[in-house]
C-alpha positions as CSV (number, residue, x, y, z in Angstrom):
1,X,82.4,124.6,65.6
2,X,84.7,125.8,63.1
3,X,88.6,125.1,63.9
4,X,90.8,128.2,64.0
5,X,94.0,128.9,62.4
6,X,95.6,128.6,66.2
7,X,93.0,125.3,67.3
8,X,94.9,124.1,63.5
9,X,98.6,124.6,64.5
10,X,98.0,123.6,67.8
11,X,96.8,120.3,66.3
12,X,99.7,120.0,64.3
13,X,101.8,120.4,66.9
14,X,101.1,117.6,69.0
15,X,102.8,115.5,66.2
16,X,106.0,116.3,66.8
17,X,108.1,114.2,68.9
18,X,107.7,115.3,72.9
19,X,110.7,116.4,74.9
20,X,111.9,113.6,76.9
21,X,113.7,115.2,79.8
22,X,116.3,112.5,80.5
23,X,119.6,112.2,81.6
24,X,121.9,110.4,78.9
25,X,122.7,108.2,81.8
26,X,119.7,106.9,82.4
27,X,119.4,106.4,78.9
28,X,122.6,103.7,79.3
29,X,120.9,102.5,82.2
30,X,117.6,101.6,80.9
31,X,119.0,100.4,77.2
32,X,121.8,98.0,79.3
33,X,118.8,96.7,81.2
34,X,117.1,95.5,78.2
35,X,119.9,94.1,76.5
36,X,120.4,92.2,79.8
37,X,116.8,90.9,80.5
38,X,116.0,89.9,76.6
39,X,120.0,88.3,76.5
40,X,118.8,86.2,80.0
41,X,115.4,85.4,78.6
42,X,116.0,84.8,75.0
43,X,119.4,82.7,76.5
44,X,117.3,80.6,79.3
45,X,114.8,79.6,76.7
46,X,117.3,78.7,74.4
47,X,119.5,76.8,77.0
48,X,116.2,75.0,78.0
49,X,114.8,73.9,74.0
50,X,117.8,73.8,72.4
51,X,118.2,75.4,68.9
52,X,115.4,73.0,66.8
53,X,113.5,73.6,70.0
54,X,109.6,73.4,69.0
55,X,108.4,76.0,71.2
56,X,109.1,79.3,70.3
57,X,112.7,80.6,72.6
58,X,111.6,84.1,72.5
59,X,108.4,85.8,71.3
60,X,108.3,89.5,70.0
61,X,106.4,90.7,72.8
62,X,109.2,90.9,75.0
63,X,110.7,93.6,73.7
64,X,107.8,95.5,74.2
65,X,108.1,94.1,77.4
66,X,111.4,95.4,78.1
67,X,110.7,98.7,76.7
68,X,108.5,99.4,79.8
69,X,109.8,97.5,82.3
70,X,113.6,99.1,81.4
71,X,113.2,102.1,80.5
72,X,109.2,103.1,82.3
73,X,109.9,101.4,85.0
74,X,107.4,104.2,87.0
75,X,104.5,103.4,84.7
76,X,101.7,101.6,86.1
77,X,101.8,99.6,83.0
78,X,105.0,98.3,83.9
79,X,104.4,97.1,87.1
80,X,104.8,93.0,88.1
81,X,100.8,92.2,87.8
82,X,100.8,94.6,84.9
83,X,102.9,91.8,83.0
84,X,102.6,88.8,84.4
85,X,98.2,89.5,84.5
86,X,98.1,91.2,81.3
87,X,100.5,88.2,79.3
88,X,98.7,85.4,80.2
89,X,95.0,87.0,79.8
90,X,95.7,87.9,76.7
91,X,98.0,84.6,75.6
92,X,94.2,82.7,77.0
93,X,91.8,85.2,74.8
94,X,94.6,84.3,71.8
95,X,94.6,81.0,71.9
96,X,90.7,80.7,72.5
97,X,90.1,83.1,69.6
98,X,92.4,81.2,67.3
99,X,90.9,77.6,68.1
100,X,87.4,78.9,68.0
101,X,87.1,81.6,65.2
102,X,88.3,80.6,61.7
103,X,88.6,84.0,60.3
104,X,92.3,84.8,60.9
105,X,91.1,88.5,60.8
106,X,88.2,88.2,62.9
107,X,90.1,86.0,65.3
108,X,92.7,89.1,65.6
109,X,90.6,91.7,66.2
110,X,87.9,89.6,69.0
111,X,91.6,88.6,70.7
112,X,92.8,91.7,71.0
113,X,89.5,93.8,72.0
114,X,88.7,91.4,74.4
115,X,92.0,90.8,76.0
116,X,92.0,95.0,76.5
117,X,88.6,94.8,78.1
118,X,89.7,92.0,80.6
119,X,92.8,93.3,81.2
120,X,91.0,96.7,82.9
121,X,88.6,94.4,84.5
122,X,92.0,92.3,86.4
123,X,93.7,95.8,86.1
124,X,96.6,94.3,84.3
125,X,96.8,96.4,81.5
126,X,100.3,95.5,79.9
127,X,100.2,97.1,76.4
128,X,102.5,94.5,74.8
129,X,100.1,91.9,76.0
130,X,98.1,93.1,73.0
131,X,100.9,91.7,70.5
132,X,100.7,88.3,72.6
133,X,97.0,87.9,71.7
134,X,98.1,88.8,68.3
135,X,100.7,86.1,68.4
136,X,98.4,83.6,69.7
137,X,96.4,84.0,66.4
138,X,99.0,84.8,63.8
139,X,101.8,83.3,65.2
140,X,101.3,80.4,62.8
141,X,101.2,76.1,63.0
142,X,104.2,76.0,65.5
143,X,102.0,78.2,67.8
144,X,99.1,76.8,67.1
145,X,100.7,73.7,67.5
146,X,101.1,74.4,71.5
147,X,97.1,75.5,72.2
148,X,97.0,76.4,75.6
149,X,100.3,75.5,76.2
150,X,101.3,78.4,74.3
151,X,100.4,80.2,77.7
152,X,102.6,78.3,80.1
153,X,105.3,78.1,77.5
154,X,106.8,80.0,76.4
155,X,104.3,83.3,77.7
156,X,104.2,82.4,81.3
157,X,108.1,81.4,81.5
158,X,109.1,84.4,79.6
159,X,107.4,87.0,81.5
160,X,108.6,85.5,84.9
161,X,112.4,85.7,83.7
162,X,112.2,89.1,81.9
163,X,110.3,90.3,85.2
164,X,113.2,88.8,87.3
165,X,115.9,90.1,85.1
166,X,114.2,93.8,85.4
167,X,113.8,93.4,89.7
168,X,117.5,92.8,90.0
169,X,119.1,95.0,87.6
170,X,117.1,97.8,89.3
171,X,118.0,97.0,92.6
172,X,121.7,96.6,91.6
173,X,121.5,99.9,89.5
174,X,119.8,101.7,92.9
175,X,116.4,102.4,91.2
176,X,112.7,101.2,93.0
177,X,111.2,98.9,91.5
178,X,108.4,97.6,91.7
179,X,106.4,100.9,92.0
180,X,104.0,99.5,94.4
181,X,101.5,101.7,96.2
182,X,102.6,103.0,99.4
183,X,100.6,102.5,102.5
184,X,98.6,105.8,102.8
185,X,100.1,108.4,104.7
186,X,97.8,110.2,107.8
187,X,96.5,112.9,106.3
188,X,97.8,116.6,106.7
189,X,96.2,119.6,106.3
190,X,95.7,121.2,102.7
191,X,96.7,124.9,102.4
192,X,93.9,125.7,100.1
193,X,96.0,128.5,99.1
194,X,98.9,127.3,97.3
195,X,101.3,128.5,94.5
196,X,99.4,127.7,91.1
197,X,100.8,124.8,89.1
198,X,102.2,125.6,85.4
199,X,103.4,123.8,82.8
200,X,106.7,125.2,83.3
201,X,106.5,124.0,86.8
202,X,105.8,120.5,85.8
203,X,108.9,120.0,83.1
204,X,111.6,121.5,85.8
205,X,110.0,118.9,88.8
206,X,110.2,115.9,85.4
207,X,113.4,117.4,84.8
208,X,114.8,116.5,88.0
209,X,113.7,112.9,87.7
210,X,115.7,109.9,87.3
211,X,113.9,107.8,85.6
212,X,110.8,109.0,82.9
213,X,107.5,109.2,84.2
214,X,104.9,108.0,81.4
215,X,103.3,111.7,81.8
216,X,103.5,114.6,79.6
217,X,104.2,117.9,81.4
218,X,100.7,119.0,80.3
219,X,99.2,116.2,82.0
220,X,101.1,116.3,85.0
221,X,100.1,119.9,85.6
222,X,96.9,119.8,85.2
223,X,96.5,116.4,87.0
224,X,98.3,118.6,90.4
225,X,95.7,121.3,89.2
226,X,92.8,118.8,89.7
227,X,94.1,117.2,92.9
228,X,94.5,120.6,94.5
229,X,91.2,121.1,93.5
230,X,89.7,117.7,94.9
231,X,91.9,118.3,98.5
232,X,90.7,121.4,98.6
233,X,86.7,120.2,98.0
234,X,86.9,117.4,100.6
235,X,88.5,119.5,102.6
236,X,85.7,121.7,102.8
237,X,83.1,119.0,102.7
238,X,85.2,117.9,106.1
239,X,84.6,120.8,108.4
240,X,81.9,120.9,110.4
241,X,80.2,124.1,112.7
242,X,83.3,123.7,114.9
243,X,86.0,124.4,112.5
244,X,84.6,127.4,111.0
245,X,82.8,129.5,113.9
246,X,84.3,132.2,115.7
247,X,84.6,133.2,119.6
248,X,81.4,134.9,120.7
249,X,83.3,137.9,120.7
250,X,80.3,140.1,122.8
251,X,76.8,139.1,124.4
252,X,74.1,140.9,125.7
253,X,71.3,140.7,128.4
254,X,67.4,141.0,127.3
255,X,67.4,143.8,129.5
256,X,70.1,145.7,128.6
257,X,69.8,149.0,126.7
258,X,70.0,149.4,123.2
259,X,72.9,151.8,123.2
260,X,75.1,149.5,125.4
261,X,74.1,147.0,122.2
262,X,75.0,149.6,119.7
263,X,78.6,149.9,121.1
264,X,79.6,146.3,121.4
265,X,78.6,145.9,117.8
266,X,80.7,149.0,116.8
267,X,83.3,148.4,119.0
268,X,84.0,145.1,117.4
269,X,82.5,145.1,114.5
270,X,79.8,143.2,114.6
271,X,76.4,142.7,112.3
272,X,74.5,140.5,115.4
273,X,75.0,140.1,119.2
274,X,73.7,137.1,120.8
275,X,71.0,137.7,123.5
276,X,71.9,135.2,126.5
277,X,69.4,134.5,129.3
278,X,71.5,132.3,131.6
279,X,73.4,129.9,129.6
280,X,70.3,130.2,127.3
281,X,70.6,131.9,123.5
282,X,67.1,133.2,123.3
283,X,67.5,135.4,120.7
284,X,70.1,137.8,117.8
285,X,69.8,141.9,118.1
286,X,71.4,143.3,114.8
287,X,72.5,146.4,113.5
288,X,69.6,146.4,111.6
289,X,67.1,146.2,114.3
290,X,68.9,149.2,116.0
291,X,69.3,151.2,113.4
292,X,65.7,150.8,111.9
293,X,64.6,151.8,115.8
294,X,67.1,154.5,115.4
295,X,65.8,155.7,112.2
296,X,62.3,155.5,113.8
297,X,63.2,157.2,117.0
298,X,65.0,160.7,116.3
299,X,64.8,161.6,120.3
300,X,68.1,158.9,120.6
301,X,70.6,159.8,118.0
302,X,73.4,157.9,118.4
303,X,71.7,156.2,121.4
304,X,72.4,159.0,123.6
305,X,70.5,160.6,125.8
306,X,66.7,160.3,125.9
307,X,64.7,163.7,125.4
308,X,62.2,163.7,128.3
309,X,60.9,160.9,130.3
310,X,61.3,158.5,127.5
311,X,63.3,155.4,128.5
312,X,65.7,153.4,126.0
313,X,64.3,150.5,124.5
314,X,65.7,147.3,126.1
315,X,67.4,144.4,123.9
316,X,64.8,142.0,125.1
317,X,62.6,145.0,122.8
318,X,64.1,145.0,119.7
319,X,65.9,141.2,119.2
320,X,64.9,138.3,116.8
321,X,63.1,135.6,118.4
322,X,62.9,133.4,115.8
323,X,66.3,132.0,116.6
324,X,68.1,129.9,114.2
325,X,71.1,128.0,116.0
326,X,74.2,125.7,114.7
327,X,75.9,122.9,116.6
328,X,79.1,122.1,116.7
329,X,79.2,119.1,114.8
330,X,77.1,119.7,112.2
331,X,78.8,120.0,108.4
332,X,79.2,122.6,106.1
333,X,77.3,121.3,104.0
334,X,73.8,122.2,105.9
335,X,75.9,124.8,107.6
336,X,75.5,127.3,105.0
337,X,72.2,126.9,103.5
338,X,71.0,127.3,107.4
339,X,73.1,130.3,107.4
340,X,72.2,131.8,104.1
341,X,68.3,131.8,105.5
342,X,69.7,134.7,108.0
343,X,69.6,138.3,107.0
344,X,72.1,139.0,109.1
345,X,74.9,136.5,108.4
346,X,74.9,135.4,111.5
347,X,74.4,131.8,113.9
348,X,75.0,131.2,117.1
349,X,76.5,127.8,118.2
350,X,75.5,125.7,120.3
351,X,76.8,122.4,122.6
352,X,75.4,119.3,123.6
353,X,74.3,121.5,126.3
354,X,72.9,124.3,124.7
355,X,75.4,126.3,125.7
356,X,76.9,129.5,123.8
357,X,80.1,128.6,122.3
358,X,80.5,130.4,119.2
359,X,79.2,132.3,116.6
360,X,79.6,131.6,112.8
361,X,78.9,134.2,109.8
362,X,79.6,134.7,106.6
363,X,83.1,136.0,106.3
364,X,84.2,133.2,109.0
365,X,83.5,130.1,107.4
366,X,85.2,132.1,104.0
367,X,88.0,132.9,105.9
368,X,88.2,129.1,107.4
369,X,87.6,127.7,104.4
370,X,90.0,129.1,102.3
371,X,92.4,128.4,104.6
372,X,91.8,124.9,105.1
């Protein structure tokens, strides 16, 4: 398909730098934080080796590191595991690469791919963990020098200390952290029906935020666009006969008249009444059953009075026998295809006991489902 002059600048576009919405405070915050956690690291190591100190006192992936643990601290890729997981998998995939593949390029490229692919498999995914499998190959003979104990030391020491430095200068500064999922909330009814989501909507709620969200205002809005759509599917998948039917506003007898029929269905504007025997459904008269008898019959316009000794036709006359029923428990989803078998839009509802307890038609379950 041909790209258009719009589809071009569009394109283009997305290569200028995003709007990060900010406060110049938070800025100091985050860029303090870092200085902090690589000064503690970088210092620890150094206190610990010494200056001729054979094992490397910091490695560049740290400030990657403190990038997202400082200053997006909110981003899943930031998160404790994140680090700690994603650091030594790939500091493991390094070091095997480097022993076992001569090809420094080859040895590069299988430590990083892999380390990516095991990091989602231990959902660790720590995107400066890619420059430590890197390191592990490239970082030359005093790295090589360690083998696996380029994991421990210095990967595994300096990931603990930067992830300390980062869980007490964001308590002190105030800020959460870690980001841990919450326990989940009971859930609360969806209003099907709210306000839609825009773009706009999205950078004044990022706006507002302390701290940046790894999300582009794009994303974020059509990510609540989607969710609004998924509450508002298992929502519907969720109700059940009982959720959607209505009162059975009017009933008849099998042996009352047709015109007593006629004006319960007008008088609350009905398509199908419910013929009871008892506590028994036993059948649906329609406003097309009386009004094909009507049409048929000229000597009771209106149902009124009958010309001559001709009586009116009695419910029990003119219903449906071949009831289809609902219960209450059963779900939507057989709900409607049941109900879109019915002419008339209409099912009765039944309890365990086969009792009459409501009716369900078309316009009900739209009504009930939309506002879910």
């Amino acid at each position: 398909m041909a790209m258009t002059r719009r589809d071009l600048r569009d394109w283009a576009v997305g290569f200028l730098p995003a709007v990060v919405a900010v406060h110049w405070r938070e800025r100091l915050r985050a860029g303090f934080g870092a200085l902090c956690g690589i000064g503690l690291t970088g210092g620890l190591m150094l206190w610990m080796l010494g200056p001729q100190g054979y094992i490397p006192w910091l490695v560049a992936p740290m400030g990657a590191s403190a990038v997202l643990l400082f200053g997006v601290p909110a981003s899943p890729l930031a998160q404790p595991w994140s680090i700690l997981g994603g650091n030594l998998v790939a500091a493991v995939v390094g070091v095997t690469c480097a022993t076992y593949i001569a090809s420094p390029v080859v040895a590069a490229a299988a430590a990083v791919g892999v380390a990516i692919a095991l990091m989602f498999t231990f959902r660790c995914v720590h995107p400066p963990s890619g420059a430590v499998a890197l390191t592990a190959v490239l970082g030359g003979p005093a790295v090589h020098a360690l083998g696996y104990g380029f994991v421990l030391e210095p990967i595994a020491v300096q990931s603990v200390v930067l992830l300390g430095a980062a869980i007490g200068y964001h308590a002190l500064t105030g800020h959460r952290y870690p980001h841990a999922m919450r326990a989940q909330a009971p859930a609360r009814p969806v209003n099907a029906q709210a306000i839609p989501v825009t773009t706009a909507d999205a950078e004044k709620a990022l706006a507002r935020r302390s701290e940046l969200l790894d999300i582009s205002a794009d994303d974020l809005a059509s990510l609540l666009r989607d969710t609004q759509r998924e509450a508002f599917a298992r929502r519907a998948r969720e109700l059940t006969a009982a959720d959607v039917m209505g009162p059975p506003l009017a009933k008849v007898q099998p042996h009352d008249e047709a015109p007593a029929a006629w004006r319960l269905l007008q008088r609350h504007g009905l398509d199908a009444l419910p013929v009871v025997d008892g506590d028994r459904v036993i059948g649906l008269v329609t406003r097309h059953d009386l009004h094909t008898r009507r049409a048929r019959r000229q000597h009771w316009p209106r149902f009124g009075v009958s010309i001559g000794t001709r009586q009116r036709p009695a419910v029990r006359d003119l219903m449906q026998g071949d009831l289809q029923t609902a219960t209450t428990g059963m779900p939507i989803s057989e709900l409607v295809p049941l109900l879109m078998t019915q002419r008339h839009g209409t099912l009765p509802v039944l309890d365990d006991a086969a009792r009459l307890v409501g009716v369900v038609t078309h316009a009900e379950v739209l009504r009930k489902v939309m506002a879910a």
